[in-house]
ROGU-332595 format. One line per field, with one value per residue (C-alpha): residue number from 1; x, y, z; residue in three letters. Coordinates in steps of 0.001 Angstrom, whole numbers, plus 500000, padded with zeros to 6 digits. Example, Ala and Ser with C-alpha at 12.3 -4.5 7.8 and 13.67 -1.06 7.14 Angstrom:
num <- c(1, 2) $
x <- c(512300, 513670) $
y <- c(495500, 498940) $
z <- c(507800, 507140) $
residu <- c(ALA, SER) $
***
This chain:
num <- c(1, 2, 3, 4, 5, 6, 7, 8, 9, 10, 11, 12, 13, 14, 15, 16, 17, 18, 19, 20, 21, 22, 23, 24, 25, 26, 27, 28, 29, 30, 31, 32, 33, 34, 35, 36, 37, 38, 39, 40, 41, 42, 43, 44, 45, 46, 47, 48, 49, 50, 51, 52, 53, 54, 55, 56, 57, 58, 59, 60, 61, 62, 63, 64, 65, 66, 67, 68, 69, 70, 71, 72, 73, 74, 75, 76, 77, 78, 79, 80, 81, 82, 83, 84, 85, 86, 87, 88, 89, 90, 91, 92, 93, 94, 95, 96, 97, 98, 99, 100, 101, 102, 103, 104, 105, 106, 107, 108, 109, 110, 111, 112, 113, 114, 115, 116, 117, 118, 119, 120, 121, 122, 123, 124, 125, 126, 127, 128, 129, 130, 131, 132, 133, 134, 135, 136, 137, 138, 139, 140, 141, 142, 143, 144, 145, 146, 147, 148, 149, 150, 151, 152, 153, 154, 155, 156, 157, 158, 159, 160, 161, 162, 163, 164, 165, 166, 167, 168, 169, 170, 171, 172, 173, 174, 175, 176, 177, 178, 179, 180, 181, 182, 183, 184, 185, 186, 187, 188, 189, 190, 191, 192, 193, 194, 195, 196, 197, 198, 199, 200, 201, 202, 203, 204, 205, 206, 207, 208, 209, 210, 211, 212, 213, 214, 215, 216, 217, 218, 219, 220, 221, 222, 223, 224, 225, 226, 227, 228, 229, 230, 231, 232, 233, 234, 235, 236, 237, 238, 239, 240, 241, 242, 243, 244, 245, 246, 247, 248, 249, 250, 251, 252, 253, 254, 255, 256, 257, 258, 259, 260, 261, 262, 263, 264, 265, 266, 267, 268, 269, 270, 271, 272, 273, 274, 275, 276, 277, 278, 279, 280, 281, 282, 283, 284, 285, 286, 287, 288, 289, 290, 291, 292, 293, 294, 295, 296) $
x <- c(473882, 474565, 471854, 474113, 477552, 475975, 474887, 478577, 479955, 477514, 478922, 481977, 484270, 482018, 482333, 485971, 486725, 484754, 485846, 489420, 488845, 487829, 491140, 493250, 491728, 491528, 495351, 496383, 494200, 492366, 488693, 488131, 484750, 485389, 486476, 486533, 483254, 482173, 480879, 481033, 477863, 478261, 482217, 481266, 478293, 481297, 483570, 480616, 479925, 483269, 484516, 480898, 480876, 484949, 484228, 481487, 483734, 486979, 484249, 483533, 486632, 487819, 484792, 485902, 489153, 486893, 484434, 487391, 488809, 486031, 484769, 488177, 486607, 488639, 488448, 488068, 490581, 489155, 490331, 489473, 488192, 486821, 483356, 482022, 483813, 483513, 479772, 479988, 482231, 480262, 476784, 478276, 480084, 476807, 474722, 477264, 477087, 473133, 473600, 475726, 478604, 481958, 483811, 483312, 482874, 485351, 483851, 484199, 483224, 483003, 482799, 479418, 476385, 474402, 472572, 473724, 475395, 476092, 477896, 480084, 483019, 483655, 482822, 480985, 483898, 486053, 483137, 482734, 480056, 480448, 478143, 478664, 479227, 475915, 474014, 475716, 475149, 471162, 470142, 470299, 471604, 468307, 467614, 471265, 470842, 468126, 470353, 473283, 470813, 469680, 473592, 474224, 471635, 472761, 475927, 474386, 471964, 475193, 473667, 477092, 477793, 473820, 474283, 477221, 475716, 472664, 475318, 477201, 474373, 473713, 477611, 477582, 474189, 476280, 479265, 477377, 474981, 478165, 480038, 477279, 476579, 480073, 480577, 477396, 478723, 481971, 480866, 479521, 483252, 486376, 488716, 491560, 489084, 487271, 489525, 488892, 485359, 484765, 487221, 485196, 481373, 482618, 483541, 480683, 477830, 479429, 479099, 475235, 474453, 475816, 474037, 470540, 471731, 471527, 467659, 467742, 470273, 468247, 465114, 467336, 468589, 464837, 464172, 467094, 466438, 463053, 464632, 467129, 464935, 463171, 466347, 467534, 464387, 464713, 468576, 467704, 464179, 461199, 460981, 464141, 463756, 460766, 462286, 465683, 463428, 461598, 464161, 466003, 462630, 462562, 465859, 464848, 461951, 463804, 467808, 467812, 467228, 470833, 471714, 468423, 469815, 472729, 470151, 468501, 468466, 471370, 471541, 469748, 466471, 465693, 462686, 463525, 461235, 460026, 462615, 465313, 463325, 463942, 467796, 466472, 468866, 466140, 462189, 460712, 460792, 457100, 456907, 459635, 458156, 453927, 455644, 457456, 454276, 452433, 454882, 456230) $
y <- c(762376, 760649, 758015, 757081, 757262, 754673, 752685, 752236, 751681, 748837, 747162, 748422, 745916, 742618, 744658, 745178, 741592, 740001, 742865, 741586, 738014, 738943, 741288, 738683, 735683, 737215, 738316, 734931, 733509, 731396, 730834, 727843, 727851, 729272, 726228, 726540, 725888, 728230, 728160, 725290, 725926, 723617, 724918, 728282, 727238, 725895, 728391, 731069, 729216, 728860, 732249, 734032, 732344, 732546, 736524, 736894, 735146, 737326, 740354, 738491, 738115, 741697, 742866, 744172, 745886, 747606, 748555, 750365, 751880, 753083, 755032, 755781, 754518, 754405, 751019, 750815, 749369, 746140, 747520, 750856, 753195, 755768, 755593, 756433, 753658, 751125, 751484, 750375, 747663, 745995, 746141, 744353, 742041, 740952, 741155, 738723, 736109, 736280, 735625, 732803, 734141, 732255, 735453, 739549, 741654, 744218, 747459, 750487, 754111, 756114, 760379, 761155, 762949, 760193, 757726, 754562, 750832, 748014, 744872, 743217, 739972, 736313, 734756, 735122, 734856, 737737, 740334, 744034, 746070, 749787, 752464, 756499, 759168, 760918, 757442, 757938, 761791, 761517, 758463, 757694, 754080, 752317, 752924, 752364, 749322, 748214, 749182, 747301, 743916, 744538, 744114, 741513, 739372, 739868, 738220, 735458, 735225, 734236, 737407, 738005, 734849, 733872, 737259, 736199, 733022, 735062, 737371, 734175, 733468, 736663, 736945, 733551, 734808, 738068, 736102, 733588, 736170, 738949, 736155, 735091, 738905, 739607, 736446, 737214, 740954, 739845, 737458, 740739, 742633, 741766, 739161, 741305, 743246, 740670, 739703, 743330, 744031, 740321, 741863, 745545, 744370, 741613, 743795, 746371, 743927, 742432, 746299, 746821, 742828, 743888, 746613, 744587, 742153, 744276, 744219, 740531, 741052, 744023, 742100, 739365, 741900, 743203, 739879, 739234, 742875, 741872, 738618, 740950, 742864, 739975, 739264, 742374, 742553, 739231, 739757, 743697, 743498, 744522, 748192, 748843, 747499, 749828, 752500, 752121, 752473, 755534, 757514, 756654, 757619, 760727, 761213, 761012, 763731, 766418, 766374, 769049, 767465, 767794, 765661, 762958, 761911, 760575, 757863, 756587, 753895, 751950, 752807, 751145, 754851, 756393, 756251, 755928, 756218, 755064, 752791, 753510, 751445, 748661, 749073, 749686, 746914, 747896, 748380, 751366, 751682, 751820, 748525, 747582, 748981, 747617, 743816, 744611, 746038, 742745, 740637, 739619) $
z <- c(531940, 535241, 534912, 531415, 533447, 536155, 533547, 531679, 535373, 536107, 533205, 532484, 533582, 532158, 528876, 528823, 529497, 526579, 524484, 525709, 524936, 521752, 521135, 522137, 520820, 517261, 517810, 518042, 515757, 518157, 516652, 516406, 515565, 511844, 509369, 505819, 505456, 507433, 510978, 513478, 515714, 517990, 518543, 518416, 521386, 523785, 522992, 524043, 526802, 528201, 527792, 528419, 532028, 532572, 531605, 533915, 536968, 536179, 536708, 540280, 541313, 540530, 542162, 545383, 543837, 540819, 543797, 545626, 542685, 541400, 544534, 546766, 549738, 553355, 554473, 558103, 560198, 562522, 565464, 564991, 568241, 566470, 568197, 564571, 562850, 565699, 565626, 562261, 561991, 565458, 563795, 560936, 562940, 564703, 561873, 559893, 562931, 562848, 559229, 559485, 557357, 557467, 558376, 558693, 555596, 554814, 556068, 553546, 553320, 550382, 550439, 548618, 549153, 547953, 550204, 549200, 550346, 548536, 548810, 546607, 546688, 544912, 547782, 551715, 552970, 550928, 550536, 551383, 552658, 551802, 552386, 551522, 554219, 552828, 554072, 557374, 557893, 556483, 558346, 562054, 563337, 563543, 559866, 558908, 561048, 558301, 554969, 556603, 557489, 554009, 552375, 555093, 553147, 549822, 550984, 553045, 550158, 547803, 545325, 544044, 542965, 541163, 539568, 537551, 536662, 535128, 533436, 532422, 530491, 529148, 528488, 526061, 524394, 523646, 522467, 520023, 518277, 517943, 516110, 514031, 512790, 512469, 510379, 507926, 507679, 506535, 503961, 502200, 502108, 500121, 500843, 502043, 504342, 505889, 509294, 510249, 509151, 511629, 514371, 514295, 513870, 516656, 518821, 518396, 518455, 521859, 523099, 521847, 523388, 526589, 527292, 526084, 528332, 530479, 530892, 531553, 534198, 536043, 535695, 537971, 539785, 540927, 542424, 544361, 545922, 547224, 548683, 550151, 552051, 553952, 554620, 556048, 558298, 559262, 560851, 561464, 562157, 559671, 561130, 560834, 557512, 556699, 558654, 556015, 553266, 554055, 554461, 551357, 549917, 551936, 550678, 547218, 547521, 549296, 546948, 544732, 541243, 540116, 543188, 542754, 539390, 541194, 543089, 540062, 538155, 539750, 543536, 546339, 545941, 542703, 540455, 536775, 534616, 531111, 529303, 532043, 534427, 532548, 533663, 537336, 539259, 542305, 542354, 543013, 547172, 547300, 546617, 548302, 551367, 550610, 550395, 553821, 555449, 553945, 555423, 552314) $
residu <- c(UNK, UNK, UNK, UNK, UNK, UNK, UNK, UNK, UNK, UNK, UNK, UNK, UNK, UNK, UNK, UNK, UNK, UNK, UNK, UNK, UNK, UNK, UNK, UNK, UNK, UNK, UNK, UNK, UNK, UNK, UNK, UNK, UNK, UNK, UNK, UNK, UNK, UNK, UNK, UNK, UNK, UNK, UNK, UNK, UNK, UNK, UNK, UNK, UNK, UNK, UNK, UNK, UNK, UNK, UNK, UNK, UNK, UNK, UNK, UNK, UNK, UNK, UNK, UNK, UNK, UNK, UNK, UNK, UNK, UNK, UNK, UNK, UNK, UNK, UNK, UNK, UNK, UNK, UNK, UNK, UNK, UNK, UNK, UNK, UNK, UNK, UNK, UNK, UNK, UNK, UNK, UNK, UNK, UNK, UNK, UNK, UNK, UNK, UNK, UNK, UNK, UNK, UNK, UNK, UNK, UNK, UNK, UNK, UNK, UNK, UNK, UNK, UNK, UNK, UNK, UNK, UNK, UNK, UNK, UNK, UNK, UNK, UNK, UNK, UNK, UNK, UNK, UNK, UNK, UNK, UNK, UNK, UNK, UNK, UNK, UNK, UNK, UNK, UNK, UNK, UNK, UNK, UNK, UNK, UNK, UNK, UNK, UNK, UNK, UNK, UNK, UNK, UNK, UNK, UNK, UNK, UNK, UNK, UNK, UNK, UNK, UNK, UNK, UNK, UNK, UNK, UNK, UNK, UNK, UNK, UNK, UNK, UNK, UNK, UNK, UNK, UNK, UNK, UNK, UNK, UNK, UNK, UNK, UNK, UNK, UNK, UNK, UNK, UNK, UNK, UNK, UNK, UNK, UNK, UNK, UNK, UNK, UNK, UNK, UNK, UNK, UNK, UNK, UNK, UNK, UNK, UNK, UNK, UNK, UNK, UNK, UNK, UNK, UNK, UNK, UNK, UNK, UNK, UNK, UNK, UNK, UNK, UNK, UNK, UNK, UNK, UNK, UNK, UNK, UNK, UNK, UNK, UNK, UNK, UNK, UNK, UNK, UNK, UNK, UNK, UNK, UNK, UNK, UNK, UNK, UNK, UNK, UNK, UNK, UNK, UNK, UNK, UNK, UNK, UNK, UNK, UNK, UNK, UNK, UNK, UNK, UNK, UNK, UNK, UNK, UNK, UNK, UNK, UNK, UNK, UNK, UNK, UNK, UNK, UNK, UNK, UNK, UNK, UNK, UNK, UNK, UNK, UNK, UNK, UNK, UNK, UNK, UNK, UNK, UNK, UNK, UNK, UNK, UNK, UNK, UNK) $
***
């Protein structure tokens, strides 16, 4: 289902390093939690701590890389004169300044149908701003205008970077409890079978924590987005804002359904519903749109 493949995306590379640290770690040996009495809680809390926020920073700083790898996109050259492309990369450019960024995003385009942007990058000064050719042929430049103010903001707004302190967190929760279950299941095993058993159940309960985690993360992710969009009406103005939103929500109610399953759950439109929403990284846009029209 593509709601499931989104999902594995969002957290694929967070997964894959703390399933990593726990290949190589066990490899060498290195636990230095487990004495022969059993468990040292407090070294087993540092040890989570250390590695569940150095996990969730190598994500951060791979960001922009995973980001291009995992869609293709073209990014656009600075001095392009494609009138197209230079539209682009000059509403960006001003929209950064009113922002107060150190420095210009990298500019990226994707090729999907989808409507959709996002930003990503360790830092405001090395971030990227990407949005999809569908966004580009389905909305015209004032309500592009508003998406773009709206990414703008997650980078002034330093989203990236609280993000991965909440999945820090969330990262050293998942470490300590998968080490604790893996330790009590392999008390119940054989000698000669427990080092594996540990290694397996480790490794498996770090999967199922992760994806948990991700609820907390989501329910992080919600807020920021609301922040985001003051802040994109703020540096684009609040009906371009508005006007951003409505079509992604017009865009939502006229795809065929094959293509609307692509926009849930963890692009910038989409309605999920029942437990999905609880992985929603966005609110629903009606919302997003009433705390706009309040002046929220």
């Amino acid at each position: 289902m593509a709601w499931a493949k989104r999902i594995v995306l969002f957290v694929l590379t967070n997964v894959l390093v703390l399933v990593t640290i726990t290949i190589v770690m066990s490899v060498l040996g290195l636990q230095p939690y487990l004495t022969r009495y059993g468990i040292d809680y407090t070294a087993l809390a540092v040890f989570c701590l250390l590695w569940g926020f150095g996990g969730a920073f190598i994500s951060l700083a791979m960001s922009r890389m995973m980001a291009k790898w995992m869609t293709g996109m073209r990014i656009l050259d600075p001095t392009s004169r494609d009138p197209g492309e230079r539209w682009l990369l000059d509403t960006v450019r001003v929209l950064s300044e009113r922002a107060g960024l150190p420095g210009m995003p990298e500019v990226g385009v994707y090729d999907s149908p989808e409507v959709n942007a996002f930003a990503t990058g360790p830092t405001k000064a090395r971030s990227l701003v990407a949005v999809s050719s569908g966004l580009l042929a389905r909305m015209n430049r004032e309500q592009a205008t508003g998406v773009l103010g709206h990414e703008i903001a997650h980078v002034a707004n330093g989203d990236m970077v609280t993000m991965t302190l909440v999945q820090g967190v969330v990262n050293a929760f998942v470490l300590f409890f998968a080490r604790i279950i893996a330790y009590a299941v392999s008390m119940n095993v054989r000698a000669e079978s427990r080092f594996m058993v540990h290694v397996f159940v480790t490794i498996a309960m770090e999967i199922v924590l992760s994806i948990l985690g991700m609820i907390v993360v989501a329910s992080f992710s919600r807020l920021r987005e609301y922040r985001a969009d003051s802040g994109g009406a703020r540096l684009a103005g609040r009906d371009r804002m508005i006007g951003a939103l409505r079509a992604l929500q017009r865009s939502t109610e006229l795809v065929e359904p094959e293509e609307h399953a692509s926009l849930a759950t963890l692009k910038i439109s989409g309605k999920p519903k029942g437990w999905l929403a609880l992985f929603a990284t966005h609110p629903p846009l009606e919302q997003r749109i009433a705390r706009l029209e309040r002046g929220a």
